[in-house]
MARKE-808339 format. One record per residue (C-alpha): x, y, z. Coordinates in Angstrom, 2 decimals. Example, Ala and Ser with C-alpha at 12.3 -4.5 7.8 and 13.67 -1.06 7.14 Angstrom:
<rs>
{{12.30,-4.50,7.80}}
{{13.67,-1.06,7.14}}
</rs>
This chain:
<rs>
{{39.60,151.67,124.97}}
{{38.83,150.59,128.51}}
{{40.41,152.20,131.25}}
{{43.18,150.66,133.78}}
{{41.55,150.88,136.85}}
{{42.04,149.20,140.14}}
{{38.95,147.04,139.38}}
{{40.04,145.66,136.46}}
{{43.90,145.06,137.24}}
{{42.48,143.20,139.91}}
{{39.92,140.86,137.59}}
{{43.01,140.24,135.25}}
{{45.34,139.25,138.16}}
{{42.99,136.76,139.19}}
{{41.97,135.38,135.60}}
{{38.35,136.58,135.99}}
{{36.66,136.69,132.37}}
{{34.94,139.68,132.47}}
{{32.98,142.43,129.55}}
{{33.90,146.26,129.01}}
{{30.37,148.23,128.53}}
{{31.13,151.81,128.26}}
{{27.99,154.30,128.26}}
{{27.36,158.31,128.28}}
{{27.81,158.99,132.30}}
{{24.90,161.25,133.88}}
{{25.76,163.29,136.74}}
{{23.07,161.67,139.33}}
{{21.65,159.74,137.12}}
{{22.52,156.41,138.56}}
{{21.52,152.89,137.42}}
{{18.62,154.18,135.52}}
{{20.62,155.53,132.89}}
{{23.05,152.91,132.47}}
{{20.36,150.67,131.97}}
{{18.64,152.95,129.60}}
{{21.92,153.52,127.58}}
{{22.41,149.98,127.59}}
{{19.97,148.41,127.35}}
{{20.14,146.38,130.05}}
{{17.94,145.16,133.07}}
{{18.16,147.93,135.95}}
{{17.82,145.02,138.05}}
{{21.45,143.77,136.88}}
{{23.20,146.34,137.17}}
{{24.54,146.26,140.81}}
{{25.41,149.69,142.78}}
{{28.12,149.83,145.16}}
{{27.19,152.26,147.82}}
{{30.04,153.19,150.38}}
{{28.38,153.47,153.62}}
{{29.36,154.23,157.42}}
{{27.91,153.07,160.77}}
{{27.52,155.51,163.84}}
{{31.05,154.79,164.77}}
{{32.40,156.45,160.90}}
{{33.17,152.89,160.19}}
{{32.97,152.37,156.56}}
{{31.38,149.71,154.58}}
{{30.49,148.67,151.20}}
{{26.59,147.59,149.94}}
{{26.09,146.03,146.65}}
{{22.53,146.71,145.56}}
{{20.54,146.09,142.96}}
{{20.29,149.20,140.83}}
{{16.65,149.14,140.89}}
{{16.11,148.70,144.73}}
{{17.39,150.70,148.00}}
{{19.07,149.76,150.97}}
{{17.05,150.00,154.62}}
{{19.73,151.38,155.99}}
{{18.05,150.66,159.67}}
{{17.92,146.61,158.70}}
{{21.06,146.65,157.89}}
{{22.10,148.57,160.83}}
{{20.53,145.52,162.94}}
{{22.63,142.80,160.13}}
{{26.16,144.79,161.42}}
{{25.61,145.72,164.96}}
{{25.33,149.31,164.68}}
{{22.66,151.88,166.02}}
{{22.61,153.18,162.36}}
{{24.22,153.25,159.06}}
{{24.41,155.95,156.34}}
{{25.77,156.73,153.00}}
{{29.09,158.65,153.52}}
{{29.27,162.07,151.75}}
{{31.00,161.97,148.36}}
{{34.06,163.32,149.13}}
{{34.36,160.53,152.38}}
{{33.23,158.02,150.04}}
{{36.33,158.89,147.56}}
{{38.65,158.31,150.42}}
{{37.72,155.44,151.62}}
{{37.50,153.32,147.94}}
{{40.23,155.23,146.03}}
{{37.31,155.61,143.44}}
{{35.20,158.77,142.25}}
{{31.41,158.38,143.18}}
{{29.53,157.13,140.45}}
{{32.77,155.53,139.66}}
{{32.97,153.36,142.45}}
{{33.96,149.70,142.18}}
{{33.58,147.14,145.08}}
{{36.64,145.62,143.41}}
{{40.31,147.08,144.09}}
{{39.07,149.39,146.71}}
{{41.91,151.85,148.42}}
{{41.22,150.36,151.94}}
{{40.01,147.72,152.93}}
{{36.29,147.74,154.32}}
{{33.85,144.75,154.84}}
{{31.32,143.99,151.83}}
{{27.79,143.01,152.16}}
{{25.97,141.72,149.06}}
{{22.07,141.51,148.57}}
{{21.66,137.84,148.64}}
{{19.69,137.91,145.28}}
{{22.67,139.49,143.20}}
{{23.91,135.90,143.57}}
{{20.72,134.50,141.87}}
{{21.33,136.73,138.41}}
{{23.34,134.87,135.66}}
{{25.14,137.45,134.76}}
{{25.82,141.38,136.83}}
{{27.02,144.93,135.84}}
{{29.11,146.11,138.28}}
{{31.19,149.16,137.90}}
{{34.41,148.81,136.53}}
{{36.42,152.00,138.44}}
{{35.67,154.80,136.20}}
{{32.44,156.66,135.61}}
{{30.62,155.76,132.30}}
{{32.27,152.12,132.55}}
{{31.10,148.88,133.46}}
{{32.14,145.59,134.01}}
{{30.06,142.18,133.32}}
{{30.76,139.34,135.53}}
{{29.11,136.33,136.83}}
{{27.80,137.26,140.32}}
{{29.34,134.27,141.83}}
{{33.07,135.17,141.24}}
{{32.34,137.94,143.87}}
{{32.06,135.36,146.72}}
{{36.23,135.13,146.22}}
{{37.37,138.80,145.55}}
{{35.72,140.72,147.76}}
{{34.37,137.89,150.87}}
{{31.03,139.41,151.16}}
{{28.51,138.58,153.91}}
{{24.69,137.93,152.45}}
{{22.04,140.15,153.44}}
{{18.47,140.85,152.91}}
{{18.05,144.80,153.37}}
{{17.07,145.78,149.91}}
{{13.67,147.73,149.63}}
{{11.52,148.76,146.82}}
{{12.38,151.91,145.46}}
{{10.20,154.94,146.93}}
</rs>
């Protein structure tokens, strides 16, 4: 049975049709393993990394699971000298969510979203759903109206 999260309260309030995929979760083992348990695309499967600039200010990436933020172009896209992934337990605060749990979707505060302009190009995208081991299928475009993302180009190959 899926769980009530934030996320999906949030995709029911606003009439979103959306899929439950549930999987075995891997401590650290990311988009790789959802896709392998899956059997989906890694490249579907969007990550949403909670991020701060030099300021603390957080913000939240979506990603492609199979590709890595440049942290320094995206630094340049929001006007900061630099931009890093927050520590887990900073992360947590800021999103409501447990990492590897975390959902751009329902977040605890507020914090501006920025969205790998080629998510939008997928038919359909994993996101996940507020839990760890659960997530959510949705066409990419219903994102533009829940979460008012800006576009960027700042994904990389991963190393």
């Amino acid at each position: 049975r899926a769980p009530s999260t934030n996320a999906t309260r949030l995709l029911k309030q606003q009439g979103v049709a959306y899929t439950e995929h549930f999987y075995r979760y891997e401590e650290r083992g990311g988009t790789k393993v959802s896709a392998r348990e899956l059997g989906f695309d890694e490249h579907s499967i969007i990550k949403t990394l909670v991020m701060e600039d030099d300021q603390k200010r957080p913000l939240v990436v979506l990603m492609h699971g199979d590709r890595e933020v440049s942290t320094k172009e995206l630094a340049r896209v929001v006007g900061a000298r630099s931009v890093q992934a927050c520590k887990p337990e900073v992360a947590d605060r800021h999103s409501g969510y447990q990492v590897g749990g975390t959902s751009p979707l329902g977040t605890r505060r507020a914090m501006p979203v920025y969205i790998e302009r080629t998510v939008l190009e997928l038919p359909r995208i994993y996101l996940n759903g507020g839990s760890r081991g659960f997530l959510v299928g949705i066409d990419p475009k219903v994102l533009l109206g829940l979460v008012k993302p800006t576009l960027v180009d700042v994904a990389i190959e991963k190393g």
